[in-house]
N, C-alpha and C positions, 0 to 999 in steps of 0.2 A: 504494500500500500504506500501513496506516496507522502508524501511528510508535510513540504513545504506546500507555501501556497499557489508558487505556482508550476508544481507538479500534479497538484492537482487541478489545477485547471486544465495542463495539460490530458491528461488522464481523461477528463470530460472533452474535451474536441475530439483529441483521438478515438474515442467510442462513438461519436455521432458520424466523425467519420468515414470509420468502419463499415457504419451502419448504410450510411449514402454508397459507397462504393460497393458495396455488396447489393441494395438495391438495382445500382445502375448495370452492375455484371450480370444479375440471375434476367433482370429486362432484356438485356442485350443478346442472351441464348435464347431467352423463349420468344421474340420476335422474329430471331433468327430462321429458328424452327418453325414458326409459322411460317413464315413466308417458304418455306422451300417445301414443307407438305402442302401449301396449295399452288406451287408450281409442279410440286408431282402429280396432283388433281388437276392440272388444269384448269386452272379456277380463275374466272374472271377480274376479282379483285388483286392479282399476285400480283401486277406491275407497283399498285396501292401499295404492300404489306414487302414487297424488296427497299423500296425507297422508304418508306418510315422503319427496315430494319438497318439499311445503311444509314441515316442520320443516328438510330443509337449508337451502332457502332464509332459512326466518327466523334459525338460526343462523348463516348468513353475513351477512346483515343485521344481527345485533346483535356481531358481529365487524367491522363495519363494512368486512369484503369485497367487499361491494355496498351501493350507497346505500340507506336503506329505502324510498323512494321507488320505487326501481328494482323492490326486493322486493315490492314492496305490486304493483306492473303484471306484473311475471311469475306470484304466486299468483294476481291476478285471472285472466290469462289462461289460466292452468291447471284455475280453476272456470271458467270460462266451456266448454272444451272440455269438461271432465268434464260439467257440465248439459247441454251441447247432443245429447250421443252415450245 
């Protein structure tokens, strides 16, 4: 536990932190995943559900959530499924 005053402050950002960047990761897979089970359905809204999965993606990339690097290989492969179907 932390002692001084502002370790624990620290301590308190850091868990709310935590808590946003864990929100912002687990959104960013499961919109992922949407969108690419309704490009395997063929689903009329998937153009909708790739582009609102690539802006999570890039805003966890510039929250440095994910490396950009990382972000740049999962929207590739996200147009690559979307052009193939």
């Amino acid at each position: 536990m932390p002692i001084t005053k502002s370790a624990k402050k620290a301590l308190r950002s850091s868990t709310k932190k935590a808590e946003i960047n864990a929100y912002m990761k687990v959104s960013m897979k499961n919109t992922t995943k949407v969108a690419i089970k309704s490009i395997k359905a063929k689903e009329q809204e998937a153009g909708e559900l790739v582009i609102t999965a690539q802006k999570r993606i890039d805003k966890a990339a510039k929250k440095n959530i994910v490396s950009r690097k990382s972000a740049s290989r999962k929207i590739s492969n996200l147009m690559k499924a979307a052009h193939a179907q």
